[in-house]
C-alpha positions in Angstrom: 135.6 127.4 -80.1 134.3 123.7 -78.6 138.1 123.1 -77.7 138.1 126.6 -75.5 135.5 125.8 -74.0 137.0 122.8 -73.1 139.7 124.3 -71.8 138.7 126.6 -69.9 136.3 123.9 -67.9 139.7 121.4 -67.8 141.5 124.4 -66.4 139.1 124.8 -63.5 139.0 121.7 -62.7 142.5 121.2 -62.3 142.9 124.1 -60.3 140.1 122.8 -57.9 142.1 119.1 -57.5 145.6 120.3 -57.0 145.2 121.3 -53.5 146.9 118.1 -52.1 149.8 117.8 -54.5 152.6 120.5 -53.9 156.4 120.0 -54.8 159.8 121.5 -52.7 161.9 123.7 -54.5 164.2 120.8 -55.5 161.2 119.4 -57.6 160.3 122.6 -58.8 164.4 123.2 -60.1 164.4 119.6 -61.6 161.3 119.6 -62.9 161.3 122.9 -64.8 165.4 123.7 -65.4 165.4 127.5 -64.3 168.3 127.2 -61.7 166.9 128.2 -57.9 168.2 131.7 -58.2 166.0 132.9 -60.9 163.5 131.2 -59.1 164.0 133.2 -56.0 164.1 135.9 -57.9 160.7 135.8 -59.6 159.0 135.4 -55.9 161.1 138.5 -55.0 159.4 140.3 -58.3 156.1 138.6 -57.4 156.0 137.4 -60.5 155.7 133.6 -58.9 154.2 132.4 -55.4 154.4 129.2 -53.8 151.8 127.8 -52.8 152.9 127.5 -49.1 155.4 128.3 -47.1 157.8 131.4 -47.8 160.0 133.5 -45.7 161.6 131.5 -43.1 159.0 128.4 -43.8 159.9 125.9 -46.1 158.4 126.9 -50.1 155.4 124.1 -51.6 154.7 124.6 -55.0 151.2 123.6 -56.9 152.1 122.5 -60.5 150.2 125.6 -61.7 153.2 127.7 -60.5 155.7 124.8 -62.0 154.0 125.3 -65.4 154.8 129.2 -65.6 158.1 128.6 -64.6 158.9 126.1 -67.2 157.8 128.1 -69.8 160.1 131.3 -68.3 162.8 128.6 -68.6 161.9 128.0 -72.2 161.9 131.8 -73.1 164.8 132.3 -70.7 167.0 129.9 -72.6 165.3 130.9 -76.0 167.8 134.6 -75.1 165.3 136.7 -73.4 165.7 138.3 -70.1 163.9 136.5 -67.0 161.6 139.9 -66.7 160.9 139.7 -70.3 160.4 135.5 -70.4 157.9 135.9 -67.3 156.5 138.9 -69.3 155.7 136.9 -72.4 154.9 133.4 -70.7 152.0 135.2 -69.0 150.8 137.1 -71.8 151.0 135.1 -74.6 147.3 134.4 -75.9 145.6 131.5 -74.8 147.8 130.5 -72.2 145.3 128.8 -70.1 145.7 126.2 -72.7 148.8 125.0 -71.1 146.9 124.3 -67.9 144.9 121.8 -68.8 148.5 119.9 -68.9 147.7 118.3 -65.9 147.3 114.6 -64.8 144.1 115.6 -62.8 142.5 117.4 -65.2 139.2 117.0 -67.1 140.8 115.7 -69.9 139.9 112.4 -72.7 141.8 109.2 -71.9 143.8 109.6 -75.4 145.2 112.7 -74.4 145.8 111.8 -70.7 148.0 108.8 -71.9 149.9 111.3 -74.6 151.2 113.1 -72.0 151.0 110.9 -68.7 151.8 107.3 -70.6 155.5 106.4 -69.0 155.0 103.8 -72.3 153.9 106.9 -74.9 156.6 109.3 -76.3 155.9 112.8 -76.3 154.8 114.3 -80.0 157.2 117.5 -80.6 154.0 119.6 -82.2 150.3 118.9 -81.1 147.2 120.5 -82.6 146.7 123.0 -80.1 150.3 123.4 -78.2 150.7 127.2 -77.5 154.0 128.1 -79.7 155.7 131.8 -79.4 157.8 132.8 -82.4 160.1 135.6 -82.1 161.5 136.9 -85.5 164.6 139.0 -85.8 164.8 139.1 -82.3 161.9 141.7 -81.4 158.5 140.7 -83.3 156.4 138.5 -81.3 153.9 135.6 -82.8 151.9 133.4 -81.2 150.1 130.2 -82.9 147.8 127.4 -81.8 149.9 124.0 -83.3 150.8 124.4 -87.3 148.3 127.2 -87.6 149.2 130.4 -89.2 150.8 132.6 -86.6 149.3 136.1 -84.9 151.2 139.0 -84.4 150.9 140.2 -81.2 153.7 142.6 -80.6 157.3 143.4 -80.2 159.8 144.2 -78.4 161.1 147.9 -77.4 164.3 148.9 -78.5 166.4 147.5 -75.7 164.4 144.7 -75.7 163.0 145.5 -71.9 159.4 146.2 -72.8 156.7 144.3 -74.7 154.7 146.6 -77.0 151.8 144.6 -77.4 148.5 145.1 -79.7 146.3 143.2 -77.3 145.1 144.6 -74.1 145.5 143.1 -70.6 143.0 144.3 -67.9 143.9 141.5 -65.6 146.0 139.6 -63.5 145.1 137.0 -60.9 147.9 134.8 -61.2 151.0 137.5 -60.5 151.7 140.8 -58.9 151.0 142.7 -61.8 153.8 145.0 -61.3 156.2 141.9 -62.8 155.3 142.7 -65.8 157.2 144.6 -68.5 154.7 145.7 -71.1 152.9 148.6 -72.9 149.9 148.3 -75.0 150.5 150.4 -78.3 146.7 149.4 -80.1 148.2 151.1 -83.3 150.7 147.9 -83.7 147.4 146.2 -84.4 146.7 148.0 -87.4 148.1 148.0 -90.9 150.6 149.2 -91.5 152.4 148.2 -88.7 150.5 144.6 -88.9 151.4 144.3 -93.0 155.2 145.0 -91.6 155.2 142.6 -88.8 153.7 140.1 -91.8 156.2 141.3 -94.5 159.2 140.4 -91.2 157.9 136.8 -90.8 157.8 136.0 -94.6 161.6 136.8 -94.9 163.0 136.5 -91.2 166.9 136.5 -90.9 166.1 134.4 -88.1 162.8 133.1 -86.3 163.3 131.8 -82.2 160.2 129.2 -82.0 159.4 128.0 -78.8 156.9 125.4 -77.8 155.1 126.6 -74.1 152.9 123.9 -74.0 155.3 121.6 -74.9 157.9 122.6 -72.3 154.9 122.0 -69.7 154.6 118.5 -70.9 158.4 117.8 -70.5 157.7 119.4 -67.1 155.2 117.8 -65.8 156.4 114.6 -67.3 159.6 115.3 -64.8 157.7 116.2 -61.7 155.7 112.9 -62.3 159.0 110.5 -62.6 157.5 109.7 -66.0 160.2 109.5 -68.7 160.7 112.0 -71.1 161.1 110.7 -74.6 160.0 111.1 -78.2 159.2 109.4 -80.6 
């Protein structure tokens, strides 16, 4: 609980600083890996909005933004649709961990030089990295680090729509209309939970993918800091 609380204040504050720093779409492309098309087509959605600019003016992104849209990448190239990867990357519990990933933010010295160090190599796995697991291609898990994972969905059968046990009342960050989801509260219950369980103990395959890690490797990139690991 002391680390959310953490968070939460980091987050804020980092949000408050980033007003000066913004990035062209060039940065944003190199910094993140999703390809300027899919880019353009998330502001088209509303599922992403620079921070200035736009239509006709020249697009500035905050490192907010740049975040989400590494972590779309990471789902995208993980096999989901770029719907579905914006779906999940702003649903996935605890999310607002990710944005404390930020050089100006609130953070210990330790941690800052972890991730902003051009000398220190990036760890794979951290305590409290934000990890999405998808098993058998349609249950979704979340987990803080190497803790046990949480079921927190799936995904319909054409794989267009997360069904999701958790409820979402709000949306500040997107146009809320960019997201494909449903909230089904019986898929929190047993025993659709004991199933979802029983799918993860004996997977034919389990996707795993690091958020908070492809946020490091991000802003690592939009920083010119090297990304290596040890």
């Amino acid at each position: 609980m002391r680390f959310i609380l953490l968070a939460k204040n980091a987050m804020r504050v980092a949000y408050s600083d980033m007003g000066d720093s913004y990035y062209t779409d060039a940065e944003m492309v190199s910094a993140t890996g999703l390809p300027l098309l899919h880019v353009r087509r998330l502001i088209t959605w509303g599922a992403v909005t620079p921070a200035k600019g736009g239509k006709g003016v020249v697009r500035q992104w905050d490192r907010f933004a740049i975040r989400h849209v590494a972590c779309v990448n990471a789902l995208y190239v993980a096999g989901l649709s770029l719907p579905m990867a914006h779906t999940l990357g702003m649903l996935t519990p605890l999310r607002f961990v990710i944005d404390i990933i930020d050089p100006e933010a609130d953070i210990g010295a330790n941690t800052r030089n972890r991730w902003f160090d051009p000398q220190t190599a990036l760890q794979a796995l951290e305590k409290f990295d934000t990890v999405v697991l998808i098993a058998d291609g349609y249950s979704i898990f979340s987990k803080l680090g190497k803790r046990k994972p949480i079921f927190i969905g799936k995904l319909s059968a054409d794989r267009s729509t997360f069904l999701t046990a958790l409820h979402h009342s709000k949306f500040d960050e997107c146009n809320p209309a960019s997201l494909s989801w449903e909230y089904h509260p019986e898929l929190a219950a047993d025993p659709a939970g004991q199933e979802a369980a029983d799918i993860l103990q004996h997977p034919v395959s389990v996707n795993t993918i690091n958020l908070s890690l492809a946020a490091r490797v991000a802003m690592r990139r939009l920083l010119g800091i090297p990304v290596f690991f040890s």
